[in-house]
C-alpha positions as CSV (number, residue, x, y, z in Angstrom):
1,X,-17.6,3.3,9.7
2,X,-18.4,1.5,6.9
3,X,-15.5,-0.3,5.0
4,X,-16.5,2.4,1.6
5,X,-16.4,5.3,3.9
6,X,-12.8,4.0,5.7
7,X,-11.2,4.3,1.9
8,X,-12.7,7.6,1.1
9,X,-14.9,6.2,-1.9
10,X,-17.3,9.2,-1.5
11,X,-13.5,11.4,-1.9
12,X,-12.9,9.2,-5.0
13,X,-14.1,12.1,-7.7
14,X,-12.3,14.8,-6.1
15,X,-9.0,14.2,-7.9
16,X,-8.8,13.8,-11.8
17,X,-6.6,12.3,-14.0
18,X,-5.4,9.5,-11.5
19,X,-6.6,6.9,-9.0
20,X,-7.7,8.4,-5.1
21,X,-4.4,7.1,-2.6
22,X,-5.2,5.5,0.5
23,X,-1.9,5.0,2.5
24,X,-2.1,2.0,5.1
25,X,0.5,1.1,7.8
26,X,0.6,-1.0,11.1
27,X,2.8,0.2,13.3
28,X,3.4,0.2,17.2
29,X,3.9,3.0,19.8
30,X,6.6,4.6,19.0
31,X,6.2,4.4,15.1
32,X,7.5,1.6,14.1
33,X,6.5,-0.5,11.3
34,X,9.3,-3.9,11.4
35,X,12.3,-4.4,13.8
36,X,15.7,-4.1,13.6
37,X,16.5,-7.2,11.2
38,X,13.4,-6.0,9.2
39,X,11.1,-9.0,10.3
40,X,7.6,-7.4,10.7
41,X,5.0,-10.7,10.7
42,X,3.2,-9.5,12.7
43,X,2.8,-6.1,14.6
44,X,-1.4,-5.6,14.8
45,X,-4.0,-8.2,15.9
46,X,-6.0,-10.6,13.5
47,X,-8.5,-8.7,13.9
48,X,-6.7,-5.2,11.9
49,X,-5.2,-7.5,9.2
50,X,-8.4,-9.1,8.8
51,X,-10.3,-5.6,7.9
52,X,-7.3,-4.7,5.5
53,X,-8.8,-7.5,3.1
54,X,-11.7,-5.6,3.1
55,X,-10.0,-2.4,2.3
56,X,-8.1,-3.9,-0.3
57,X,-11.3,-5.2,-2.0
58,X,-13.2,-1.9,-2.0
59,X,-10.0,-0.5,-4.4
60,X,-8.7,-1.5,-7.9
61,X,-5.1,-1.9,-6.8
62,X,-3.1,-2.9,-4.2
63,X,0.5,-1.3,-4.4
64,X,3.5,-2.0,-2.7
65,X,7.4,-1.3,-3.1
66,X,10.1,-4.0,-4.0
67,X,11.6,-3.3,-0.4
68,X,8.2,-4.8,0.8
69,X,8.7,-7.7,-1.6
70,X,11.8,-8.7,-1.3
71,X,11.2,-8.9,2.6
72,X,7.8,-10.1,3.3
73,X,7.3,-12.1,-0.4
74,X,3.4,-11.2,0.2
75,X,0.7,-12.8,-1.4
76,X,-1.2,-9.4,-2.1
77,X,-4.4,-11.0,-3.2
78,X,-8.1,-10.9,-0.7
79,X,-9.1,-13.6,1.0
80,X,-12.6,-13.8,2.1
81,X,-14.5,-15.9,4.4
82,X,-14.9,-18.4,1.8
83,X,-10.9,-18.5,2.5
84,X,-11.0,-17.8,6.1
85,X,-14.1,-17.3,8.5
86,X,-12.3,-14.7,10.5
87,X,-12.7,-12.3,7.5
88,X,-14.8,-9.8,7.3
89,X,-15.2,-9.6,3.3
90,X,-18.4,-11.2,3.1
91,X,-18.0,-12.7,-0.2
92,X,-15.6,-13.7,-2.7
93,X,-14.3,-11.1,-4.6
94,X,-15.7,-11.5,-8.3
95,X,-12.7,-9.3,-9.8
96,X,-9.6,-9.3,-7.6
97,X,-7.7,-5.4,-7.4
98,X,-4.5,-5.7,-9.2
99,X,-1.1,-6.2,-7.4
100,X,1.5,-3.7,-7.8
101,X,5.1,-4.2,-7.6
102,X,6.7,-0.7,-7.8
103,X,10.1,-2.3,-8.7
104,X,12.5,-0.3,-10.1
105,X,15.2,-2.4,-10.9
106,X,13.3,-5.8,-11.4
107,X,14.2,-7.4,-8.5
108,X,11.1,-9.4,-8.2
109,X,11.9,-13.1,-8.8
110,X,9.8,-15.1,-11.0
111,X,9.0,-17.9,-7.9
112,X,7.6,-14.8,-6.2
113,X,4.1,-15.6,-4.4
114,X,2.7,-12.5,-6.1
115,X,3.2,-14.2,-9.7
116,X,0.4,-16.7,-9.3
117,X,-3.2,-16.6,-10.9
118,X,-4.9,-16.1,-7.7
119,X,-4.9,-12.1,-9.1
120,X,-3.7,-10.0,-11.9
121,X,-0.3,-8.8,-11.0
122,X,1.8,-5.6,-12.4
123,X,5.1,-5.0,-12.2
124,X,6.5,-1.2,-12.8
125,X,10.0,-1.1,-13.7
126,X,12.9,1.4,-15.0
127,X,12.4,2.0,-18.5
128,X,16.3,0.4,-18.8
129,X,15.7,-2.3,-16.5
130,X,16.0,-6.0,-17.5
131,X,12.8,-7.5,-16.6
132,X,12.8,-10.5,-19.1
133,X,12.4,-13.4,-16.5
134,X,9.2,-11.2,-15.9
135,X,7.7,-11.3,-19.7
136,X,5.4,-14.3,-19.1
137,X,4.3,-14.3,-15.7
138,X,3.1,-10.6,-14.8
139,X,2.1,-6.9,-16.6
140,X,5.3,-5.6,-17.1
141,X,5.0,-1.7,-17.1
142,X,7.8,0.8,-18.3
143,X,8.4,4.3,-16.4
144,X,10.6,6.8,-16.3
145,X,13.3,6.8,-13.5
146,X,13.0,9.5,-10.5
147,X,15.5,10.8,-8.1
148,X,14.9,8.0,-5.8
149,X,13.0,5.4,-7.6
150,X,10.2,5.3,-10.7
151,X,8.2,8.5,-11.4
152,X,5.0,7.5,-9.2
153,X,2.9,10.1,-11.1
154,X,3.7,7.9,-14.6
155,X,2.8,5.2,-12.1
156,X,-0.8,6.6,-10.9
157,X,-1.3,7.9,-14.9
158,X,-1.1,4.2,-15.7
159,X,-3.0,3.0,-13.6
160,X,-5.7,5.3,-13.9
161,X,-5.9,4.1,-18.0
162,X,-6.5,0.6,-16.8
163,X,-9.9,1.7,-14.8
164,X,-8.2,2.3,-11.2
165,X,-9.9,4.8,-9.4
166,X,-9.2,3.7,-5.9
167,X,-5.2,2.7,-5.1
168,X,-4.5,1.1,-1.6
169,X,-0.6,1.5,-0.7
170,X,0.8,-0.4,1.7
171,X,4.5,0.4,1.6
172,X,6.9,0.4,2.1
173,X,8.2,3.3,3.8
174,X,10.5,4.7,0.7
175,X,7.7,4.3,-1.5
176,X,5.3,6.0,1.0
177,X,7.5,8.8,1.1
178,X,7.8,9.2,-2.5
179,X,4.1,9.3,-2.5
180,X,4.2,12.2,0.6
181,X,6.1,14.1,-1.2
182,X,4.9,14.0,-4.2
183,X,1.2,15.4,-2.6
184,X,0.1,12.1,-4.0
185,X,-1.7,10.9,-1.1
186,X,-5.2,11.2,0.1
187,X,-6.2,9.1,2.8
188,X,-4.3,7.5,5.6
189,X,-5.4,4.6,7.7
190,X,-2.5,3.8,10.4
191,X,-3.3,0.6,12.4
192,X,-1.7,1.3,16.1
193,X,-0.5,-2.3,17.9
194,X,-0.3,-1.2,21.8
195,X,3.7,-2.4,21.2
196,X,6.9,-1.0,20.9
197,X,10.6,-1.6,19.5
198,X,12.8,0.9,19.8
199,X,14.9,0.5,17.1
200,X,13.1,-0.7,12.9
201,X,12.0,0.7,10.3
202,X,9.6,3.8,10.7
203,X,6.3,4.4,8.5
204,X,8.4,7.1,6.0
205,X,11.9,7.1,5.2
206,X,12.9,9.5,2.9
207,X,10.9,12.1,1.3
208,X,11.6,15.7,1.1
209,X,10.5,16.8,4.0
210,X,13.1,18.0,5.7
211,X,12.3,20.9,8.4
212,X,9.2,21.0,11.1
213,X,8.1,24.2,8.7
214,X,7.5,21.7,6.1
215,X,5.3,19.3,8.2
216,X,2.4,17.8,6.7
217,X,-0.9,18.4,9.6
218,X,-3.6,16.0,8.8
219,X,-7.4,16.2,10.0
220,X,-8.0,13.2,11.7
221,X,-11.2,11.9,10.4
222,X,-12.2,8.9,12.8
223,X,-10.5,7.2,15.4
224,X,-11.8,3.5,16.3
225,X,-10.5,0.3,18.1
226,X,-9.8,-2.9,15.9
227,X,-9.2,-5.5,18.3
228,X,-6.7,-4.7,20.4
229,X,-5.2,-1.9,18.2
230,X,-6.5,1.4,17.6
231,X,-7.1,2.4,13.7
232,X,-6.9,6.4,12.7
233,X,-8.4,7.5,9.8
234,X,-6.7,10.9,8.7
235,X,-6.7,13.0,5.7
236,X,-3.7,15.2,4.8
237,X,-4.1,19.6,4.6
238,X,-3.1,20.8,1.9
């Protein structure tokens, strides 16, 4: 498949108001998306995280929890081969997606390796949170508080104002959830490392679902090796 048709772009007009979701995870075997003491660098090949680049390039924003930030401190922006041969985004990226911190709280130092100017970063926190040592180094965005977290609708409203019609989330798994639950997302890629752990984090945690009655089926739409790893494309019933 072409990287376009792996995030849905063809799907992208079919919801209005607010940016098409595609929900990305690695994970091994039995589910699980970091160990035990939450290290998770890495679980899939070279060859998976290098065709994530390219996903994130053919969307307007990557988004990602401050569980995920706090953790990993990731980078967020795409490389290219101009960055890395092993790429596969064949070019430099002329206008970077923005990178979303979903961070309620404003946890996100200001050191953080998302705060350079290698891309336009946003932060979304509470609409009470103190995120002044945030002011000059990022987009800070106000929403309204949820039960667990920031309302993500506000989030995907916002986002949609600044000309985001595509949104690549990558986690974490309470931010996922939110997401789930919220019938928010559109499009799942899962990256499968032929791994397991036993014990970690799993790809949701949380959510509202709380009975098999409530299980969300998904047609799986292709199902294709990437390296060593086997990546599912799947789009939830609704």
């Amino acid at each position: 498949m072409h990287i376009s048709e792996l995030v849905g772009t063809d799907e992208w007009h079919t919801v209005d108001g607010r940016p098409f979701v595609v929900y990305k995870y690695a994970a091994t075997l039995d589910g699980r998306i970091a160990a035990a003491d939450s290290t998770s660098q890495w679980i899939t090949s070279a060859e998976s995280r290098a065709e994530v680049h390219a996903l994130r390039a053919a969307c307007q924003a990557t988004v990602v929890g401050s569980g995920t930030q706090q953790a990993d401190n990731p980078h967020l922006a795409v490389r290219s081969v101009k960055d890395d041969p092993n790429l596969k985004v064949a070019v430099p990226v002329d206008e970077q997606p923005w990178r979303v911190i979903v961070d309620t709280n404003a946890r996100t130092p200001a050191d953080a390796r998302v705060l350079d100017e290698a891309a336009p970063t946003m932060i979304a926190v509470a609409d009470d949170a103190d995120a002044s040592h945030l002011d000059d180094v990022a987009t800070v965005v106000r929403l309204p508080r949820a039960k667990v977290g920031l309302d993500v609708e506000a989030l995907l409203r916002e986002l949609h104002q600044r000309g985001v019609r595509g949104m690549f989330l990558e986690g974490g798994p309470t931010l996922a959830a939110s997401f789930v639950s919220a019938g928010l997302v559109d499009r799942i890629v899962a990256y499968i490392a032929p791994a397991l752990l036993g014990r970690g984090k799993s790809g949701l945690e949380g959510g509202t679902i709380e009975t098999i009655d409530d299980i969300l089926r998904c047609e799986l739409v292709d199902v294709a090796r990437s390296g060593p790893d086997v990546r599912l494309i799947a789009r939830p019933q609704r």
